[in-house]
VEXDRENZA-447808 format. One line per field, with one value per residue (C-alpha): residue number from 0; residue in three letters; chain; x, z, y. Coordinates in nm, 3 decimals. Layout:
residues N
seq [NUM; ...]
type [Ala; ...]
mol [A; ...]
u [X; ...]
w [Z; ...]
v [Y; ...]
END
This chain:
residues 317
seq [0; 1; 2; 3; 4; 5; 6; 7; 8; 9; 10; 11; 12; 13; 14; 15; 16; 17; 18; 19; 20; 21; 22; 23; 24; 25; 26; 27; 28; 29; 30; 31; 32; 33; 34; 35; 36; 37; 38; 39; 40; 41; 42; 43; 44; 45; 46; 47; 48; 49; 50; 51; 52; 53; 54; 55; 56; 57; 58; 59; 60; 61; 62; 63; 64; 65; 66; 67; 68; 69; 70; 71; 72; 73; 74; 75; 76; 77; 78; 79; 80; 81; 82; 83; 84; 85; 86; 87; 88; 89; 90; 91; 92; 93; 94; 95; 96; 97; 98; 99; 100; 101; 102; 103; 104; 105; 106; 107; 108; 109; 110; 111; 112; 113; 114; 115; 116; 117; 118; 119; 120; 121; 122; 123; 124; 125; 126; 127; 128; 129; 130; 131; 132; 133; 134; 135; 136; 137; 138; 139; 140; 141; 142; 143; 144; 145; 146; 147; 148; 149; 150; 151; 152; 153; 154; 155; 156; 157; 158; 159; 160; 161; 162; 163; 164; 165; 166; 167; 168; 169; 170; 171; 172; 173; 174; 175; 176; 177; 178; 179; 180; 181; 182; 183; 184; 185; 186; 187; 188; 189; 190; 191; 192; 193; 194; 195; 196; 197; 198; 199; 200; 201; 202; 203; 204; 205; 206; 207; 208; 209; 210; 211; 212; 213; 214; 215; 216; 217; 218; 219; 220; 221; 222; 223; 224; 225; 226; 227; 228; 229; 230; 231; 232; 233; 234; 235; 236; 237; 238; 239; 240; 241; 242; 243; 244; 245; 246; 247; 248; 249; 250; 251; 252; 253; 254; 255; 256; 257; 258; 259; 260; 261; 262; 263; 264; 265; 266; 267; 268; 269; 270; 271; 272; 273; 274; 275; 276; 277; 278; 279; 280; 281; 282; 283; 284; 285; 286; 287; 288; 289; 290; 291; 292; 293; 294; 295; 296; 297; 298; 299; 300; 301; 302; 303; 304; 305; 306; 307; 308; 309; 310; 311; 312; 313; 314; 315; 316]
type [Unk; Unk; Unk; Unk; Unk; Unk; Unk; Unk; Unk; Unk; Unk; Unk; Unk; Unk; Unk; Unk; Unk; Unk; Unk; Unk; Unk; Unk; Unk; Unk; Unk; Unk; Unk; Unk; Unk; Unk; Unk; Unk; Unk; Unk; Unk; Unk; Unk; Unk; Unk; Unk; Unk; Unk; Unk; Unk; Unk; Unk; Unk; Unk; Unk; Unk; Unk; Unk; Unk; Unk; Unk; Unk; Unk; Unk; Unk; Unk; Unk; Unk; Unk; Unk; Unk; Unk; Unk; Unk; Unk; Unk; Unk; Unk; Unk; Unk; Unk; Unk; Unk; Unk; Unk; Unk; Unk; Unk; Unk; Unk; Unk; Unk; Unk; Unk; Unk; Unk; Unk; Unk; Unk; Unk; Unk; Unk; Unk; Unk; Unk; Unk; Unk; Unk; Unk; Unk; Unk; Unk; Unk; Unk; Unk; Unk; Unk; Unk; Unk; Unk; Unk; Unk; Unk; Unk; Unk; Unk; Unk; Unk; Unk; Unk; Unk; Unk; Unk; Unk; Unk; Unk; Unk; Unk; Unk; Unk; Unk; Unk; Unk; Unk; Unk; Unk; Unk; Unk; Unk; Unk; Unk; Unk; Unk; Unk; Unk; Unk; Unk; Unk; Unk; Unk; Unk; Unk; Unk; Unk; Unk; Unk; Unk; Unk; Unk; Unk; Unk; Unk; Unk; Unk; Unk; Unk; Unk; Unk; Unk; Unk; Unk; Unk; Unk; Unk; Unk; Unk; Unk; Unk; Unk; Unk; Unk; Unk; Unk; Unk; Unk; Unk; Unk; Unk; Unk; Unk; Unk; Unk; Unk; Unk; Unk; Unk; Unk; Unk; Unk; Unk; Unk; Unk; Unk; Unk; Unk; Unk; Unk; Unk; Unk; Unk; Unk; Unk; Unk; Unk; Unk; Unk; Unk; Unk; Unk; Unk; Unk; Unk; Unk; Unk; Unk; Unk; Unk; Unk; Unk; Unk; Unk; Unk; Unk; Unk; Unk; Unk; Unk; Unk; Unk; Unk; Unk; Unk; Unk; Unk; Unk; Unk; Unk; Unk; Unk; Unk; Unk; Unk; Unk; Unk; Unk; Unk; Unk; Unk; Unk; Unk; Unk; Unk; Unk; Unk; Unk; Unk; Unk; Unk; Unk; Unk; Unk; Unk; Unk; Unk; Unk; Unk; Unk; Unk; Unk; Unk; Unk; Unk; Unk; Unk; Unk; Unk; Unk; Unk; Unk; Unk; Unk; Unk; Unk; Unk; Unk; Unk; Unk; Unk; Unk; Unk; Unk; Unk; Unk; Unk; Unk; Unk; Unk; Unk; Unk; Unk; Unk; Unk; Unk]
mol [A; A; A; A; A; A; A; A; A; A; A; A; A; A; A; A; A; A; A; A; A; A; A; A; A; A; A; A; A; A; A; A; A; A; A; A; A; A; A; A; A; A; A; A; A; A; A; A; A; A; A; A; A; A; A; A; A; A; A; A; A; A; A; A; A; A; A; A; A; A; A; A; A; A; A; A; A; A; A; A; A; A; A; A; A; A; A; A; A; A; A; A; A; A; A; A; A; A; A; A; A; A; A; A; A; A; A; A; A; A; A; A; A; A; A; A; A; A; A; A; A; A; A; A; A; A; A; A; A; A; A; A; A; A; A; A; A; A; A; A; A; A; A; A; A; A; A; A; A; A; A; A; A; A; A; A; A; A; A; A; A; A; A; A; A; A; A; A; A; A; A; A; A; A; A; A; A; A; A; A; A; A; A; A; A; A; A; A; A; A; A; A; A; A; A; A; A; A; A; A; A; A; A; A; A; A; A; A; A; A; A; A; A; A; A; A; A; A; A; A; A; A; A; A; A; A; A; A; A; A; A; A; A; A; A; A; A; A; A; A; A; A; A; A; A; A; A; A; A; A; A; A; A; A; A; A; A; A; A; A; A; A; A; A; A; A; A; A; A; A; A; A; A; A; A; A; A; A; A; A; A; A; A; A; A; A; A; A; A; A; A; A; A; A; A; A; A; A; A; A; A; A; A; A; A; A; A; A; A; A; A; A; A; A; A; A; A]
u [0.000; 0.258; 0.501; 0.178; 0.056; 0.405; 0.492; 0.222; 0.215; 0.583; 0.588; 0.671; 0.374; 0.170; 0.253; 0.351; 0.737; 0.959; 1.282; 1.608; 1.781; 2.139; 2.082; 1.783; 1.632; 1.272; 1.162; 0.870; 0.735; 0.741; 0.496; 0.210; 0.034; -0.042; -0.318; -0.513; -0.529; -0.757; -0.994; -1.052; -0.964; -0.721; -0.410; -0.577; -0.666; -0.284; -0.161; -0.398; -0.192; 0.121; 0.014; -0.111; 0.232; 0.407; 0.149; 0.233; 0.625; 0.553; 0.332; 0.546; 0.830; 0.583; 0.521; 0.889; 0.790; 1.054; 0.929; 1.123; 1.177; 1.464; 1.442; 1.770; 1.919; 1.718; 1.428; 1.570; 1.716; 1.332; 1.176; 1.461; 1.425; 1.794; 1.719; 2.006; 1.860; 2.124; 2.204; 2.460; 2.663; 2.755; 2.409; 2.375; 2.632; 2.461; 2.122; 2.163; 2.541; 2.471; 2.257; 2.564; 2.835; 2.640; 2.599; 2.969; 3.077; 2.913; 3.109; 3.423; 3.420; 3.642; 3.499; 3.183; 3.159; 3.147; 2.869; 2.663; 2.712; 2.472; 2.212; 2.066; 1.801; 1.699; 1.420; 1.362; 1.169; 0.998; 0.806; 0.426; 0.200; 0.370; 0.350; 0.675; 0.630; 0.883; 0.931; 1.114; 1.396; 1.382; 1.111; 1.160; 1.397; 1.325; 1.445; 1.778; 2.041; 2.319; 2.653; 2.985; 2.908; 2.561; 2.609; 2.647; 2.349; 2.150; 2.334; 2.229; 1.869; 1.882; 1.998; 1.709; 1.428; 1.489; 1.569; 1.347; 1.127; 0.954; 0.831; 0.785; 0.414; 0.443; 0.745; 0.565; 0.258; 0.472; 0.592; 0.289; 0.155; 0.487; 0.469; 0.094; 0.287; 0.639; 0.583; 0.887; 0.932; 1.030; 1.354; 1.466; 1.474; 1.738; 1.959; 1.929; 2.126; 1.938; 2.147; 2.040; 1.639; 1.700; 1.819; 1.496; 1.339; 1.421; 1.680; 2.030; 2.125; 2.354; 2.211; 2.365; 2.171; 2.376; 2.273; 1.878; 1.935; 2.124; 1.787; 1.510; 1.254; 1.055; 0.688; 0.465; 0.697; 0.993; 1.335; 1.658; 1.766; 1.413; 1.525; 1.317; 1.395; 1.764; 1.707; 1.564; 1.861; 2.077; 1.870; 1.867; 2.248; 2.311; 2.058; 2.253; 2.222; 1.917; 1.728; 1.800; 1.660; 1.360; 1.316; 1.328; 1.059; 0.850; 0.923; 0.877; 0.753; 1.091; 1.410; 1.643; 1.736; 1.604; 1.879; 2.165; 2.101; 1.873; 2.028; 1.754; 1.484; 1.217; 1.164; 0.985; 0.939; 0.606; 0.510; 0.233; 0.128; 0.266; 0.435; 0.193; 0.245; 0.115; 0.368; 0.559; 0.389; 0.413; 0.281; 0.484; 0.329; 0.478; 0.782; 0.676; 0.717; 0.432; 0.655; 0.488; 0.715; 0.851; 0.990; 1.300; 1.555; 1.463; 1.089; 1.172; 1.388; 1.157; 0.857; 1.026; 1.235; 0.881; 0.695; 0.958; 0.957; 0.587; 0.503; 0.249; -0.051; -0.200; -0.219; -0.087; -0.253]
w [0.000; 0.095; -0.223; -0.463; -0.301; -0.274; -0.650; -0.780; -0.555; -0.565; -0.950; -1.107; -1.334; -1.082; -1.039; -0.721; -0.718; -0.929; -1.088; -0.990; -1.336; -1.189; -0.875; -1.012; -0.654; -0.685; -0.508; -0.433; -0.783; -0.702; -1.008; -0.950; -0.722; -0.982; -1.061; -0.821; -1.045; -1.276; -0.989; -0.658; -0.358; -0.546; -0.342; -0.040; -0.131; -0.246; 0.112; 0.207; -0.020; 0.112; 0.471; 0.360; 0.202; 0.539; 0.717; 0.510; 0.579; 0.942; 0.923; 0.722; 0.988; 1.261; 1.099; 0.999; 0.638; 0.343; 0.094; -0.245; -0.257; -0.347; -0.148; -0.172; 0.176; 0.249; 0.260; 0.583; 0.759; 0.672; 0.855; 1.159; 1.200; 1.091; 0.758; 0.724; 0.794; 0.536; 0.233; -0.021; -0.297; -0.042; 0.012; -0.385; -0.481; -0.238; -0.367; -0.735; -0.878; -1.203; -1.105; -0.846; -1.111; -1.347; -1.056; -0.993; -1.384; -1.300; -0.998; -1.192; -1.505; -1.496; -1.663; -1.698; -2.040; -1.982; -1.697; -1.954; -2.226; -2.007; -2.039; -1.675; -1.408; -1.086; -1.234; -1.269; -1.605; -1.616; -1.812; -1.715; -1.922; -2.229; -2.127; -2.039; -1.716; -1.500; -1.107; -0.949; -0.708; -0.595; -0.621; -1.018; -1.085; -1.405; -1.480; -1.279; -1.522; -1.322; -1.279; -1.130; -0.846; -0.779; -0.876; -0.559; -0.434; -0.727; -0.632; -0.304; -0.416; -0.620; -0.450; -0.184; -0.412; -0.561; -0.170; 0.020; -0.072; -0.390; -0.200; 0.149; 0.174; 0.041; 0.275; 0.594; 0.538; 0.453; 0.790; 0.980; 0.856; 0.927; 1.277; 1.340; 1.351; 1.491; 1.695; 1.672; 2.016; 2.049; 2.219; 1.988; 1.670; 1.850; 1.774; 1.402; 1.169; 0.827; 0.654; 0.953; 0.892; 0.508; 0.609; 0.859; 0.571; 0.224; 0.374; 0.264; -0.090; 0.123; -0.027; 0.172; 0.101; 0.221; 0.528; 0.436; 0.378; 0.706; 0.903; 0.678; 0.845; 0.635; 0.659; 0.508; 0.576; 0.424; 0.498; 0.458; 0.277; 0.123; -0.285; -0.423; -0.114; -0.209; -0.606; -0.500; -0.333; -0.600; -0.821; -0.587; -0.528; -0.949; -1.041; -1.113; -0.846; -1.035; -1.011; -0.668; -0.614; -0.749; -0.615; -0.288; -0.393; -0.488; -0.143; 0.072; -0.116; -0.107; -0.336; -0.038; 0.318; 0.631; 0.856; 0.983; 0.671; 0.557; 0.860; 1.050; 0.808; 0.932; 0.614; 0.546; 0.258; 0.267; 0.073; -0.160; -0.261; -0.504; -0.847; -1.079; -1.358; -1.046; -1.022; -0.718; -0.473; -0.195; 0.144; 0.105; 0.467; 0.632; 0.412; 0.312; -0.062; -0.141; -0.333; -0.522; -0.470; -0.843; -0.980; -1.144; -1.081; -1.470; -1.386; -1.056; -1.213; -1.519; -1.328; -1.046; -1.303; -1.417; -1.117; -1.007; -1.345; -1.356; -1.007; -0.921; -0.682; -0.465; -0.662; -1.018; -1.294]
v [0.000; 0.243; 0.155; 0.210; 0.557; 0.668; 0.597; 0.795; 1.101; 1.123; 1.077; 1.433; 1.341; 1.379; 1.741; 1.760; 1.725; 1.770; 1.572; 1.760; 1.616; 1.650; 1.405; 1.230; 1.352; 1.514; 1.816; 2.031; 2.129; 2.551; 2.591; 2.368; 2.603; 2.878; 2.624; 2.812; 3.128; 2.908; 2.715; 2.867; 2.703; 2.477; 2.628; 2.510; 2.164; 2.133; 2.241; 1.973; 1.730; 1.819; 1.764; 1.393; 1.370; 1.421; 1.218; 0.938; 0.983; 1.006; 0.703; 0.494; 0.534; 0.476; 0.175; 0.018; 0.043; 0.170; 0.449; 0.410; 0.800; 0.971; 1.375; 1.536; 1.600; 1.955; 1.743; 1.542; 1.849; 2.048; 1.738; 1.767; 2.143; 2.177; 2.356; 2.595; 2.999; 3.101; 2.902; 2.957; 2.774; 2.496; 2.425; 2.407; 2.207; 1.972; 2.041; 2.089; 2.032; 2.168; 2.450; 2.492; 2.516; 2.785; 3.011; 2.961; 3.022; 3.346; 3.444; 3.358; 3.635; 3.875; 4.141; 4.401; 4.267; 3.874; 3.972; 4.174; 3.940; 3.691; 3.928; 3.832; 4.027; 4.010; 3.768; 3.341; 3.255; 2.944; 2.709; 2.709; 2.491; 2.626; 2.962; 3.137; 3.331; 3.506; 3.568; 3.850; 3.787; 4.155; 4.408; 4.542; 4.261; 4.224; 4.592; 4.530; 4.356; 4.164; 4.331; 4.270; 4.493; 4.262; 3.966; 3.791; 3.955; 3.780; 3.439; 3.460; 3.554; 3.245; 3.029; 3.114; 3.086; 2.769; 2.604; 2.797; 3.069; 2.932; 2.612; 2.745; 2.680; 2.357; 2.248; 2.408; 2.241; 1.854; 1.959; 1.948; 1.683; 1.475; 1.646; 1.474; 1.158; 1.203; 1.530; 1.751; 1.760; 1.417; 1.412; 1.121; 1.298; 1.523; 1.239; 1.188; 1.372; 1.407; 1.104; 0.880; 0.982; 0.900; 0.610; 0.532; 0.640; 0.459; 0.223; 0.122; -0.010; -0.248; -0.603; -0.901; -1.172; -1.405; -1.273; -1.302; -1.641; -1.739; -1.588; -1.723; -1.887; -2.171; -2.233; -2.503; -2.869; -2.643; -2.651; -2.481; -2.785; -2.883; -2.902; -2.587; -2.418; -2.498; -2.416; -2.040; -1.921; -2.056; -1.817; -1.531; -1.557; -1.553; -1.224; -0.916; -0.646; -0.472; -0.807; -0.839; -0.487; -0.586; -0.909; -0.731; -0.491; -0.781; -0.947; -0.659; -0.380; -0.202; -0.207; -0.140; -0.328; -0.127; 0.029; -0.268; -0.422; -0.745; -0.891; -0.694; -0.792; -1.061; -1.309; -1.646; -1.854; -2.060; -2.338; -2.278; -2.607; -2.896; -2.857; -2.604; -2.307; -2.069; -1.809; -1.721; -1.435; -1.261; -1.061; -0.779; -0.652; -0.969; -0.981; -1.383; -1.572; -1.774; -2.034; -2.357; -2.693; -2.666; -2.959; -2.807; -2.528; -2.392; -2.351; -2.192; -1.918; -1.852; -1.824; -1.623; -1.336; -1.319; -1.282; -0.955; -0.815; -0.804; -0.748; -0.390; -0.405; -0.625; -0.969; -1.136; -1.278]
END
């Protein structure tokens, strides 16, 4: 439940976030909310959104469960209360390397002419539904060309609106909702720094299934050394690591291990009946494989690779 809601709110089809292309990380979408010039009310209802949004963050650590989400790191230190109060190119490079190195290109000319020759203002244009549409950084920005002499005032004005100002309604109200669940004043979440809650959060890309097999528990008159039993972690053990990613999405509902690794993970593999063309499934919630007693190692791999590849929802056909 929580890997299917997450994938589509947190899609940047969706509208709601956006794709940073330079990390691959997504990020409040700053333009969505001029929606709301076109139906009335709409601004609201999307603060709404963006409290269910941190509800469901706070909820899914409340419940142990991994969201496959990739937030660059001033989403963790927004939901910590350790956003930085000033931000500059450090914070950038961080945030968004290439946007990070333009704004740098720009503090490196040398002369009045290089600066003109960018032809820049005090101003961010933007694509909106086709329509090209411009924000000021300063009041009459868009009259104020960049200069030498101000140029790392508009940096720093940048910089600003991209992290913080353009998306502060958004963030504040993905805030509260995150706060109905893990209330900022726990004195815990004075102990996390933001890579520890990411972690708490999506998990580690540490896959040690080696590990995961050494803790398996077998249900259903199966046995570590029951044949098919024997046969499936042969498989597992061969898959690339992309296949092992996403046989651990189909066997938990998450591509990554929680924190401490798959060691810490809670797995079974049940028997699910004699020899038949069922494929192999899975309670995600309880972290169990529904696996028939196949009666060779080439049917178990076939219809496993396509059982992962063609796993999404609650059942297969």
């Amino acid at each position: 439940f929580f890997q299917l809601l997450s994938s589509q709110l947190f899609h940047p089809d969706f509208g709601m976030f956006r794709s940073i292309e330079s990390t691959n990380r997504i990020w409040f979408n700053p333009y969505r909310l001029e929606n709301h010039d076109l139906l009335p009310g709409y601004e609201d209802d999307s603060m709404v959104e963006f409290m269910l949004v941190g509800a469901l963050i706070g909820l899914a650590i409340y419940n142990g469960t991994l969201l496959n989400v990739q937030f660059p790191g001033a989403m963790y230190q927004m939901l910590l209360g350790q956003f930085p109060s000033e931000l500059g190119m450090k914070e950038m490079q961080k945030f968004d390397p290439e946007v990070a190195r333009q704004l740098q290109n720009l503090l490196n000319l040398e002369s009045d002419e290089e600066v003109d020759a960018m032809y820049l203002f005090f101003e961010v244009s933007y694509n909106f539904l086709g329509e090209q549409r411009t924000h000021e950084l300063k009041k009459d920005g868009s009259s104020i060309p960049v200069t030498i002499a101000n140029r790392e005032e508009f940096v720093e004005l940048y910089i600003s609106y991209h992290m913080r100002d353009s998306v502060e309604k958004m963030s504040n109200a993905l805030i509260r909702g995150f706060n109905l669940l893990i209330p900022p004043h726990l004195a815990v979440l004075d102990l996390f720094h933001p890579a520890e809650l990411e972690l708490l959060i999506v998990g580690t890309q540490d896959l040690d299934f080696v590990a995961l097999e050494k803790l398996c528990e077998y249900e259903g008159n199966y046995s570590a050394s029951s044949r098919v039993v024997r046969w499936f972690w042969k498989v597992i053990h061969e898959l690339h690591q992309d296949q092992k990613q996403k046989f651990l999405q189909f066997a938990t509902g998450s591509p990554r291990a929680p924190v401490g690794g798959l060691k810490e993970l809670s797995f079974k593999i049940q028997r699910a009946g004699p020899d038949s063309d069922q494929l192999p499934s899975a309670h995600t919630c309880f972290n169990t494989i529904l696996l028939p007693d196949y009666n060779s190692e080439e049917k178990l791999k076939r219809k496993l690779l396509y059982a992962i590849n063609n796993c999404e929802g609650f059942f297969l056909e």
